[in-house]
N, C-alpha and C positions, 0 to 999 in steps of 0.2 A: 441505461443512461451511459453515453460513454462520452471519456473525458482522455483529453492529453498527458495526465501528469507525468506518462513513461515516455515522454517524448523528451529526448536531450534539452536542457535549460541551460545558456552560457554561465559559466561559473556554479552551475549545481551537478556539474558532474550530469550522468546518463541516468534514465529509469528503462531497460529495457525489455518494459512489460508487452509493446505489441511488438508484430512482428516488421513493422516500416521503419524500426527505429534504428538508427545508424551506429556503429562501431563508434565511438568516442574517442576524441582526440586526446591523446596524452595527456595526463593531468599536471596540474602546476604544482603538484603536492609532492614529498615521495612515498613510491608506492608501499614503503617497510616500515614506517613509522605510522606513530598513532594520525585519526585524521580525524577534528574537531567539527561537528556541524552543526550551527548555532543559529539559531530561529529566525533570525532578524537578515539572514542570508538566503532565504530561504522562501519560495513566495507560492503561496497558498492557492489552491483550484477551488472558488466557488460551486458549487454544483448543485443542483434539485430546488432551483430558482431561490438557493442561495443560504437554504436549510443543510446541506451538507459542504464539510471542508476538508481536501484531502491535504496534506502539508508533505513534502518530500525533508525525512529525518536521514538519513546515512545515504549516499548514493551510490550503486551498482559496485560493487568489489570483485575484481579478477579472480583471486584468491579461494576467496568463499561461497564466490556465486549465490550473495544475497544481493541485497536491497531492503530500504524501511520505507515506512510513511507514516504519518500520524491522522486517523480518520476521525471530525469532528459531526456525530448526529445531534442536530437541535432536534426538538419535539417533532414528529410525525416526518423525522428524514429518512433516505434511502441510498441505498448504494447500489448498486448493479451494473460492474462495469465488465464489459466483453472479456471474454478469455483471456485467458494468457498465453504464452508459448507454449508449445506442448512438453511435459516434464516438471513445469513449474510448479513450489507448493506452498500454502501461504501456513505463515503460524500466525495468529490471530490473537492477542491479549488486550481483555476489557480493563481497560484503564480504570475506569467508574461508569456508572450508569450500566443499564439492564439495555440489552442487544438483541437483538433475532437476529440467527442466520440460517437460510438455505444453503446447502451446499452435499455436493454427491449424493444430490436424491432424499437430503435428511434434514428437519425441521430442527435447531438448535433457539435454546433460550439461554442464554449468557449472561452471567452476573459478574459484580467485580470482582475483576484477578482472577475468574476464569479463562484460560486459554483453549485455542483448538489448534489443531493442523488440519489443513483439507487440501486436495487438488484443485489450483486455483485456475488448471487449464482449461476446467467445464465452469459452466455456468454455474456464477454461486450470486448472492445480495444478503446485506446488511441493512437492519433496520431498527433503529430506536423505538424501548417499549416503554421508556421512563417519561417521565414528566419535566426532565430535565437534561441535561445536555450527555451523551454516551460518547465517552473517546474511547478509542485504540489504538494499538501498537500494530502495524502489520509488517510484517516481514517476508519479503520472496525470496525463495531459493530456487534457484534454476541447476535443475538436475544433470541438463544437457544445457552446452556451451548456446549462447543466445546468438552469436556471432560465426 
């Protein structure tokens, strides 16, 4: 399934999950102090006709060469979004709710406040096993400069 949310959003800062996504302009913020990201600034990707929600949590940092998002599975949702850049690698932590994930050739069952790290630059997908709603924390680290 593939989705935009690493595409620059005005005022959400950059997600430079694919490779079309453009250098970011300067931010309004400074780049040395703390930098607050608060939900309601912040505008959510429907996906998988609307059973999954990806949420952009911290935007793309020079520094740390991460990124967050917050991933919402309703019952029987799915995630499967195309590669990453190559170097990238996600850590993965199940908020609540029981998760499948595929990822580097290897079948994962995730319960809460289990985490994982995988290479997020091959093909991986998340999938809700509960009967109830599965969030996560995902976080990219870009190994090599995206830019």
């Amino acid at each position: 399934m593939e989705d935009d949310l690493f595409k620059p959003i005005p005022g959400e800062g950059v997600m430079p999950h694919k490779p079309e996504t453009e250098k970011p302009k300067e931010p309004a913020v400074p780049k040395d102090g703390p930098i607050l990201a608060r939900v309601q600034d912040t505008r959510p990707r429907h996906l998988d006709g609307g059973r999954t929600v990806l949420r952009p949590s911290l935007p793309y940092d020079e520094k740390s060469h991460m990124m967050s998002c917050f991933l919402d599975l309703y019952i029987g949702a799915k995630y499967a979004p195309s590669p990453s850049l190559p170097g990238c690698v996600c850590h993965a932590t199940v908020l609540y709710g029981t998760v499948s994930l595929t990822a580097e050739g290897q079948d994962f069952q995730l319960l809460e406040r289990d985490a994982i790290r995988f290479k997020a630059d091959q093909p991986y997908h998340f999938g809700n096993m509960s009967s109830g709603t599965g969030r996560l924390l995902l976080e990219y680290q870009y190994l090599q400069s995206p830019f």
